[in-house]
Structures are given as C-alpha cells and as structure tokens.
N, C-alpha and C positions, 0 to 999 in steps of 0.2 A: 507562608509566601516569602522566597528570596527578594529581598530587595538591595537598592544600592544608599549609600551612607547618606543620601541624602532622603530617605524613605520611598523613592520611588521605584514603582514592582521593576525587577530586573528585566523581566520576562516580556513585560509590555515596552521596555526600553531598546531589548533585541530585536522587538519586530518592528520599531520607526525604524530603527537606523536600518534592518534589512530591507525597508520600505523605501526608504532614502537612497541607499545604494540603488536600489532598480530603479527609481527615477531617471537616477543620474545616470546609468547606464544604457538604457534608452534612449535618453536624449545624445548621450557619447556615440551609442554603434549608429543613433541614425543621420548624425552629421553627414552635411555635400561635402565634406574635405578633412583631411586627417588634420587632430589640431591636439595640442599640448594638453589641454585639461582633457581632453580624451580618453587620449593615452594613459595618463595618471591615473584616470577613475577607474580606466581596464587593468591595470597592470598593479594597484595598489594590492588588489587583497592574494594575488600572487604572491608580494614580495612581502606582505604583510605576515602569509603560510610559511615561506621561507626562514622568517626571524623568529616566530613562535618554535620551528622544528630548530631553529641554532641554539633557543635557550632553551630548551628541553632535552637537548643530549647532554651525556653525561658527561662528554668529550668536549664540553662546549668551545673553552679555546683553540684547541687545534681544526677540528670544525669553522667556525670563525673565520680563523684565518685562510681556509680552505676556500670559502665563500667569497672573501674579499678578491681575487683575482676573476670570479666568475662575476660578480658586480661589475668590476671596470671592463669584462668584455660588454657586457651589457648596454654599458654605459657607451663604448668603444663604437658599437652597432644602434646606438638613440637613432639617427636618422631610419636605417631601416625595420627596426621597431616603430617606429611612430608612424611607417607607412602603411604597415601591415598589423597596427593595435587588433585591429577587431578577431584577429585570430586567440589572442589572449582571452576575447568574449566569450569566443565559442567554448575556449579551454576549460575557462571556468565553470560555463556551463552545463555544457554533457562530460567534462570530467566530474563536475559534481553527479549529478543524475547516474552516471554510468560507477560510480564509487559507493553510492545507495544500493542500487540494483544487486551490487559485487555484494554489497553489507547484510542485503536481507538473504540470496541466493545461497549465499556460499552453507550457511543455516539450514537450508534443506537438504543437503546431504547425509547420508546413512548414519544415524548414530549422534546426529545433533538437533540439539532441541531448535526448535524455529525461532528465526527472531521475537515475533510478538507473541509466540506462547513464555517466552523468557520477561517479557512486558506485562501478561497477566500473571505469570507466579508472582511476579514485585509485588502486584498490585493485590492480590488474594492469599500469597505464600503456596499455595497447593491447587491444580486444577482436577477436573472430570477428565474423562475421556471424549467428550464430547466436545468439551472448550478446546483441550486440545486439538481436535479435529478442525473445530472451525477456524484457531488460531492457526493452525499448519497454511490453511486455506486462504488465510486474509494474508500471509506470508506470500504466499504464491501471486498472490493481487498488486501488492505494493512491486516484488520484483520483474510481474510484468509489467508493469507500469512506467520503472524506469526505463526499465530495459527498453519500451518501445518511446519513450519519451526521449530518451538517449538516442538513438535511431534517428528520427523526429526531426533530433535539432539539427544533426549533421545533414538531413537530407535539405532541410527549409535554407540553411548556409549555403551550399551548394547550388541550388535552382534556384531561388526565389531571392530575391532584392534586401538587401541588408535592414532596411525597416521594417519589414515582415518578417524578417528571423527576429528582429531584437522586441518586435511586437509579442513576436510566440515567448522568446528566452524569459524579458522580465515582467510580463502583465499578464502573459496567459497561462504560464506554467504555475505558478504561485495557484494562479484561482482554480484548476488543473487539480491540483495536487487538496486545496481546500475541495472540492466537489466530491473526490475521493472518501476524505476524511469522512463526511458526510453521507456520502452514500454509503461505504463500511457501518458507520455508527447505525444508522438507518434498518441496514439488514441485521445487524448486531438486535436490534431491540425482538426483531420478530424471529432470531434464529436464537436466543438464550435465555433462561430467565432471569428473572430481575436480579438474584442473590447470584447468579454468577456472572453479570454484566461487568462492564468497566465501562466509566461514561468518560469521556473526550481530558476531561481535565484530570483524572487518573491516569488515565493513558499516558498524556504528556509526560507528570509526574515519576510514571514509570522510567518513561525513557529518558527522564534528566539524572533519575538515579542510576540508572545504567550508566551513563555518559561517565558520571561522580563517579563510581566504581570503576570503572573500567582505567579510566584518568588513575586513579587511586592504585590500582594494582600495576600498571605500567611505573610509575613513581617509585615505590617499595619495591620493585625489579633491578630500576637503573639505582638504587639507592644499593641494594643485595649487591650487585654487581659492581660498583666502587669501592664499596667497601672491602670485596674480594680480593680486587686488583691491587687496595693501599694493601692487606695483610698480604698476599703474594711478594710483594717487592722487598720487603724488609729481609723476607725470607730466601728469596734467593741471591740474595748480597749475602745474608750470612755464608750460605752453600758457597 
C-alpha cells in the first residue's frame, strides 16, 4: 500500500480531498450570487492543471513565461470571470467525463487492445479469450457511460437550475460512477471464474500502474528528447 510520509494510505487521502473538493463545489455552483470563494474553488484545479502541465514540459521556462501574459489577461477579465465562474464548473466536469469516455473509446479501435483488457493483463500478465471478450465489453460500458454522462451534464446546465446540475456534477455522479463499479464487479463474478476474476482492489491497482507507467514513459521521452536537442546544438555550431 502507497502511503504518505506520515504513514497515512495515500489512496484514502485522494479520496477526502476529492470528497472535500465536491463539497465545496456544491456549495460554490449553488450560491444566490457570484462570490470570491466561488470562484477560487471553481477555477483552482483549472489553474492548478495548468502549473502541473508548465512543470512537466521539457520547455518549462519559455513556456512559463508564455503563460505569464495569459495569467494577467485573466486576471485583466476577474470581474467577468467571477460572473460567469460556474462555466468553469461545467468545464471541469464534462470535460473531465468527456476525457474518460475519449480515454477508454479511442481503445476500441482496430488493432488496439481495450482499455481494461490492458488492466487485467497487469493484473494476470496473460488473458483467455474469453476475458478478453468480456473485458472488450466492460470497455464498451465504461465509454458509454461517460459518453452519456458527458451529454447529461451539458443538457441539466442548460434547462435545469444551477443546484440541480451541481446536485447531479458533485454528489450524483461520483455514486453514478461507484454503482457502475459494482454492478461490473457483480456481473464480473457470475460471467468468469474465480482464477480469472479481478476483484475491485486489483483492479484499482492495475490502473494506478498504468497511470505509473504511462507517467513513466512520457518522462524518459521528454528526457530522450532533451538530451537530443543539448547533443544537436553543440553540433551544429561546429558545422
């Protein structure tokens, strides 16, 4: 079990603070008046994605300082950003949802392995043909899922009154998404047998090692690719 330095499970630490956030976010999109801490709680893990993506290029200072002029417009437009926060809400949320849907989808095309059959090779190293089948399947479930989840939110934004969309965004979608899991797992036990099963906390597992690798190989790419460009430079100042 990943923990954090002070022994507490990492795992159960992402999901207060993700638990934390949707409170707050709740209570933010269903305010009677646009209001400063709102705003912040909408627009924080936007710009929180933006800092993460400035320190992970390999370009980091010129990038940086790219961002800094797009910041002070930002800053420039605070009033009507703060009037129109909750757009930020939705962003976050069917672009997430609609970013999943893309994540597991794009997987089922000709010639590529499906997302969660790539989640039980982790977990087994080698599948049947049959897991595969059912894994192709549970692939197909999760992308309709978002996909119509995605849909969903845009439509309840739209018609429906700002506390019922942020009702659905942070409290129903989460247990949404857990009923899923469950139902999956559920049909999982009477459609495989027990030695080719994956039970819920493998599962996870799987996909935190995917997450690691994938993280992992992006690193040693942009690291490949710097190092190319210091050996390129020396070289063509000699020429």
């Amino acid at each position: 079990m990943i923990t954090t330095r002070s022994g507490f499970p990492r795992g159960a630490l992402v999901v207060m603070l993700c638990a934390a956030y949707s409170l707050l976010a709740y209570l933010g999109a269903r305010a009677s008046q646009p209001n400063v801490a709102a705003a912040i709680v909408a627009f924080a893990p936007l710009l929180a994605l933006l800092g993460w993506m400035v320190w992970q290029s390999p370009h980091r200072l010129p990038v940086l300082l790219l961002a800094v002029p797009g910041i002070g417009l930002l800053w420039s437009q605070r009033t009507v950003l703060l009037q129109h926060y909750d757009l930020a809400y939705l962003l976050q949320h069917a672009g997430t949802l609609g970013l999943l849907a893309f994540m597991f989808g794009r997987t089922l095309r000709s010639g590529s392995t499906p997302l969660v059959s790539r989640f039980a090779e982790m977990a087994h190293g080698s599948i049947s043909a049959r897991v595969a089948r059912y894994t192709r399947g549970v692939t197909w479930a999760w992308t309709l899922f978002f996909t119509a989840m995605t849909l969903s939110s845009f439509v309840l934004f739209i018609v429906a009154p700002l506390p019922i969309w942020a009702l659905f965004a942070n409290l129903l979608s989460p247990l949404l998404v857990l009923a899923l899991f469950v139902a999956e797992y559920l049909v999982r036990l009477r459609a495989l047998p027990a030695h080719e099963r994956t039970g819920p906390i493998e599962a996870i597992r799987a996909y935190a090692h995917y997450s690691v690798e994938k993280t992992t190989r992006r690193a040693a790419a942009r690291t490949q690719a710097a190092a190319a460009e210091s050996f390129a430079a020396p070289s063509a100042e000699r020429r």
